[in-house]
N, C-alpha and C positions, 0 to 999 in steps of 0.2 A: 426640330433641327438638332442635329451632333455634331461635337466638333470634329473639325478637319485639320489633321496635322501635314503640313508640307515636307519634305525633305528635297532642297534642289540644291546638284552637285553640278560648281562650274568650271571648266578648268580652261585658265587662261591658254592662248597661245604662248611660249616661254620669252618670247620677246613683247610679249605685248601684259604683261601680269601687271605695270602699274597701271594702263591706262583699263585693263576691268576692273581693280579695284577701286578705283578712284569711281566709275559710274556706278559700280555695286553700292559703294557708300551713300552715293545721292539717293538711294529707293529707300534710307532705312527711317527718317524722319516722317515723309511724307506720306510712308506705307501703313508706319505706328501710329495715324492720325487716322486713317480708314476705318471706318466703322465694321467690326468684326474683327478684326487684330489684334489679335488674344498677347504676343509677341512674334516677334519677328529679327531673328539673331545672326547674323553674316560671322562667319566661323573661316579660318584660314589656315590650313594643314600648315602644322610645326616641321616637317620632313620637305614636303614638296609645294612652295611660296604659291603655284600657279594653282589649286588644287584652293577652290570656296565652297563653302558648304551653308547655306539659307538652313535654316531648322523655324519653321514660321508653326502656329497654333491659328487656327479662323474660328471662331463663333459657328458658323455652316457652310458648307463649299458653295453656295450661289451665292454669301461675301465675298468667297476668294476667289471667285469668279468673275467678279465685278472686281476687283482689283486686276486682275489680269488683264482687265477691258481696257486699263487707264495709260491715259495718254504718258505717265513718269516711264510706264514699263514701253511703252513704243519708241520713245525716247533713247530710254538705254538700251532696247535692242539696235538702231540705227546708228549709237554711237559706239557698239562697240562688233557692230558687222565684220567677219574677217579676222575677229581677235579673239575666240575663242572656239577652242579644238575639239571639245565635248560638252554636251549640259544634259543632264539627267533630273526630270522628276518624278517622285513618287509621292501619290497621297496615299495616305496611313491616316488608318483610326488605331485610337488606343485603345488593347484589350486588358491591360493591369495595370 
C-alpha cells in the first residue's frame, strides 16, 4: 500500500462561506479518528474568505475511500447542497 495524498479545493458560494465553513469544520475531528488519516488540515485563502483548501495524507486510497463512503461526508454534502460554486479534487503521490 502507498500513501495517498488529497488535495480538495472548495469554494464557497460568497453568500453562503460561513455556512461551508462551519460543516467543513464538523469533518475535521471525526475524519482525524479514521483509520488511515495520516492528517487531514482545512486551509482558508488569506485573499479570497470563500476559497478552502483540505490538504489530507491517507495511509492507501482504499482508506480514503472508505472514508468517502461515511455517512459525516453524506451529511455535509446535503447540508451544504447549493452553497458551494466549485469543488475540485486531486489525488497526488509524493515523488520527493
Amino acid at each position: 500500500m502507498s500513501k495517498l495524498t488529497i488535495v480538495a479545493n472548495i469554494v464557497a458560494k460568497a453568500d453562503q462561506i460561513e455556512l461551508v465553513k462551519a460543516e467543513l469544520l464538523k469533518l475535521i475531528d471525526i475524519t482525524r479518528a479514521e483509520e488511515g488519516c495520516i492528517n487531514y488540515d482545512l486551509h482558508q485563502d488569506n485573499d479570497n474568505p470563500a476559497h478552502f483548501t483540505f490538504y489530507e495524507n491517507w495511509a492507501s486510497r482504499e482508506l480514503w475511500q472508505t472514508h468517502m463512503a461515511n455517512q459525516h461526508l453524506a451529511d455535509y454534502m446535503a447540508a451544504t447542497e447549493g452553497a458551494v460554486d466549485t469543488f475540485t479534487l486531486n489525488e497526488m503521490t509524493q515523488i520527493a
